[in-house]
N, CA and C atoms as a LAMMPS dump frame, in Angstrom:
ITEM: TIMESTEP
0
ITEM: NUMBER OF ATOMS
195
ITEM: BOX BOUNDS ff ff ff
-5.0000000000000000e+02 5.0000000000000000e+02
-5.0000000000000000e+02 5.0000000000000000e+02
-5.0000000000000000e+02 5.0000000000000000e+02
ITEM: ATOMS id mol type element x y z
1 1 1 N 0.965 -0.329 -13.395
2 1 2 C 1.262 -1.234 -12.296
3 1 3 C 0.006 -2.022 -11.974
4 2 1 N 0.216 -3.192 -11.9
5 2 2 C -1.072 -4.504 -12.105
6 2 3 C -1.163 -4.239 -10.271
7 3 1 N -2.432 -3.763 -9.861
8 3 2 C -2.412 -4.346 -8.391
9 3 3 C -3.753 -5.685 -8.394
10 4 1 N -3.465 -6.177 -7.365
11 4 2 C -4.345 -7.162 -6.937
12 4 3 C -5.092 -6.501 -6.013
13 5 1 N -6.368 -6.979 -5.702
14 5 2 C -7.272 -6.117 -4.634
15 5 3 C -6.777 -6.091 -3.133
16 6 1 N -5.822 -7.404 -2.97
17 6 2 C -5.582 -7.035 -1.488
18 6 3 C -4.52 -5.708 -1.609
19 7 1 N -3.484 -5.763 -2.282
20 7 2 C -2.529 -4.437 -2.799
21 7 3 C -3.68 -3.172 -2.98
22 8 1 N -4.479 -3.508 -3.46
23 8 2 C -4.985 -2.099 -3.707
24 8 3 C -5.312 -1.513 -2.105
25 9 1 N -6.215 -2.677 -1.102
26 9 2 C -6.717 -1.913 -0.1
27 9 3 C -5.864 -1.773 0.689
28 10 1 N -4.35 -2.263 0.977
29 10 2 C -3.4 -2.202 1.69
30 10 3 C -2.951 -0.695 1.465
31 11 1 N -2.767 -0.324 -0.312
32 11 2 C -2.25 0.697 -0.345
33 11 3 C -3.781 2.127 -0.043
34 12 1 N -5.077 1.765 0.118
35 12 2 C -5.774 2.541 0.789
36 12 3 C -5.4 2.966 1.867
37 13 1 N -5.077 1.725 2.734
38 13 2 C -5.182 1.706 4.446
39 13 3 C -3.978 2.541 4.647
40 14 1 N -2.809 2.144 3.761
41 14 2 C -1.585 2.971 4.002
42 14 3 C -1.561 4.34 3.813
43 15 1 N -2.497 4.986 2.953
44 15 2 C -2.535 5.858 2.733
45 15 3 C -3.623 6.634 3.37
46 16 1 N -4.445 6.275 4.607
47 16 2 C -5.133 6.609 5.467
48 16 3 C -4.52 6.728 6.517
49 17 1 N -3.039 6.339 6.494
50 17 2 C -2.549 6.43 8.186
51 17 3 C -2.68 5.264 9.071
52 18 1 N -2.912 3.975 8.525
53 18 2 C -2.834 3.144 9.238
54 18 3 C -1.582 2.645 9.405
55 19 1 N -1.425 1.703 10.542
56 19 2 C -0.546 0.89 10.606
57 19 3 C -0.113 -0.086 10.28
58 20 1 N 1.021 -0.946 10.103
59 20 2 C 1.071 -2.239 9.588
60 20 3 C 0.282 -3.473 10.288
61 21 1 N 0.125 -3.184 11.823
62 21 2 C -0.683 -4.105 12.353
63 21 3 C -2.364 -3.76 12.303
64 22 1 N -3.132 -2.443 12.157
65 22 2 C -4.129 -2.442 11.562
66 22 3 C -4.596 -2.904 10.926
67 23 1 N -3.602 -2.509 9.711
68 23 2 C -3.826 -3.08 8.247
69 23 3 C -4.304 -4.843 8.223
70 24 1 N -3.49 -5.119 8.958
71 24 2 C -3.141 -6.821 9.111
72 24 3 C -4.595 -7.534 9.557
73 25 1 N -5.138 -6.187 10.392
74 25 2 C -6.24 -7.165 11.381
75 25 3 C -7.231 -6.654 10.491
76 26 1 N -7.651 -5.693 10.007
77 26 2 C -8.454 -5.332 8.887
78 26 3 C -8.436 -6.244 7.753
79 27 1 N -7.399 -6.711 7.145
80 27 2 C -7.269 -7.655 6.096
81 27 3 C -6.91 -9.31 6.246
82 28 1 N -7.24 -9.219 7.282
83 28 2 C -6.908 -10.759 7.807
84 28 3 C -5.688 -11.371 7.23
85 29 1 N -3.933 -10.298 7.4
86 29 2 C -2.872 -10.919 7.043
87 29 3 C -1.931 -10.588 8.592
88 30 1 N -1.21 -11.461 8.047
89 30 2 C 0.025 -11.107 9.061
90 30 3 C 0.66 -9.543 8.758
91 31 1 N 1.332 -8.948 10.123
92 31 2 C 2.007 -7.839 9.668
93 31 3 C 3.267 -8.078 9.078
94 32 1 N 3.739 -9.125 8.751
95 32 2 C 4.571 -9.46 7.657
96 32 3 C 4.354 -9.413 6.771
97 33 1 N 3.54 -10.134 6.252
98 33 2 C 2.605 -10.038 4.66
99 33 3 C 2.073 -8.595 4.415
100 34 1 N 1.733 -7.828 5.059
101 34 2 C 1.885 -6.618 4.844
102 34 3 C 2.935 -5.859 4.601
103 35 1 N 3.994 -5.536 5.442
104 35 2 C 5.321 -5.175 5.129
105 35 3 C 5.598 -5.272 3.52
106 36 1 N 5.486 -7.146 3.352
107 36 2 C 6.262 -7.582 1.858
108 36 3 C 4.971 -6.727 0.922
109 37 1 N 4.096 -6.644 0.938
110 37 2 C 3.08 -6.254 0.015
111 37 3 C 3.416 -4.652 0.01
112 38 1 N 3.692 -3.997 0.683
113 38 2 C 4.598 -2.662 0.722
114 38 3 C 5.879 -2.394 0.051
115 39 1 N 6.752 -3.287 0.36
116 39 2 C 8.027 -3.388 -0.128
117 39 3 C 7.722 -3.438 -1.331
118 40 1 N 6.922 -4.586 -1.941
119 40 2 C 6.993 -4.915 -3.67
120 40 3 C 6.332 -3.778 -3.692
121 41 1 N 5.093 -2.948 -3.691
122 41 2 C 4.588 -1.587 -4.499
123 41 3 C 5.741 -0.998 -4.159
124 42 1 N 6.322 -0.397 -3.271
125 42 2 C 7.975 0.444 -3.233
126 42 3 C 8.838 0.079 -4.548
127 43 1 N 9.184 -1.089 -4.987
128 43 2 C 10.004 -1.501 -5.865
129 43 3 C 9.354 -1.529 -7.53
130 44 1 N 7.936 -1.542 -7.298
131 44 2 C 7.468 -1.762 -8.585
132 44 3 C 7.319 -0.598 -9.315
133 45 1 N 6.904 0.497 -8.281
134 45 2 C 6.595 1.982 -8.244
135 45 3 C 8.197 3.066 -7.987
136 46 1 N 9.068 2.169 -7.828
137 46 2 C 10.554 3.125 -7.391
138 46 3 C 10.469 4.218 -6.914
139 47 1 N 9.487 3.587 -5.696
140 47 2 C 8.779 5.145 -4.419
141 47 3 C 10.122 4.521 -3.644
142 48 1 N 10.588 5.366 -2.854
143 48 2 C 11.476 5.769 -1.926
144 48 3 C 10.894 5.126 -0.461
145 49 1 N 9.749 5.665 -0.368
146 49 2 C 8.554 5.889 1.158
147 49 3 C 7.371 5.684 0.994
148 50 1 N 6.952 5.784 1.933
149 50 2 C 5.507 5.892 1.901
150 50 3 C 4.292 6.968 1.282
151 51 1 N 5.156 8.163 1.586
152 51 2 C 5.089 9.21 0.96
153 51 3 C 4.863 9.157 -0.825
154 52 1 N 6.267 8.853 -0.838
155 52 2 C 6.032 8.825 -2.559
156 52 3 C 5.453 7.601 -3.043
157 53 1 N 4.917 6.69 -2.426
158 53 2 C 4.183 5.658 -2.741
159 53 3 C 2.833 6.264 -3.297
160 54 1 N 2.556 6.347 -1.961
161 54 2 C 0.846 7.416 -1.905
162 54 3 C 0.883 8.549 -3.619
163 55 1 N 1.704 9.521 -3.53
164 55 2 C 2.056 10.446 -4.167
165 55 3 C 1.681 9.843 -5.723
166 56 1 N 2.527 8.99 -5.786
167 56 2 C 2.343 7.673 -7.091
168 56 3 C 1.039 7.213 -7.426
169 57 1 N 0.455 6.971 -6.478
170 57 2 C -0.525 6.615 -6.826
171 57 3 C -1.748 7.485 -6.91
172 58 1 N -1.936 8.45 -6.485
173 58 2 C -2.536 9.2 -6.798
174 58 3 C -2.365 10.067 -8.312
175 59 1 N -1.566 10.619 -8.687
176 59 2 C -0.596 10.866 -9.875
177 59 3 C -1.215 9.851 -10.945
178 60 1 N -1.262 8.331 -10.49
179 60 2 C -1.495 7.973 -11.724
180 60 3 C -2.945 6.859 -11.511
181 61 1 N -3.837 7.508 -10.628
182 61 2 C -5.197 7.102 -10.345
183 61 3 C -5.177 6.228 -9.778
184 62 1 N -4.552 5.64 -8.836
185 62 2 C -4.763 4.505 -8.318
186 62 3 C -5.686 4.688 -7.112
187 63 1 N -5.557 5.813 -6.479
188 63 2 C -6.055 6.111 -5.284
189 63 3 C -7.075 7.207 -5.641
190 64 1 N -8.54 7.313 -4.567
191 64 2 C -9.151 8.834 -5.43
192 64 3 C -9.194 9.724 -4.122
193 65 1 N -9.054 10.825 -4.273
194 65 2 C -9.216 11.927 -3.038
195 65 3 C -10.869 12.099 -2.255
């Protein structure tokens, strides 16, 4: 799965427990543009949640502990 760097730190922040409006003000996007940048890793990754998003990516190095 090709991420782009804003995808990558979105899926950091998400996986730190942030929020969608955190995320937003941390990355200078709307919490829309966040959402959609969620949705597509959900669909690209055929994670369910957030959960198995994270899960995914760790599994296959995207994220490091």
């Amino acid at each position: 799965m090709g991420l782009t760097q804003v995808d990558h730190k979105t899926l950091e922040l998400i996986a730190l427990g942030y929020s969608y409006k955190e995320i937003a003000d941390k990355l200078s996007l709307s919490e829309k543009a966040v959402e959609k940048i969620k949705l597509e890793m959900l669909s690209k990754t055929k994670s369910r949640n957030s959960a198995s998003l994270i899960s995914f990516a760790y599994k296959y190095g995207l994220l490091k502990v």
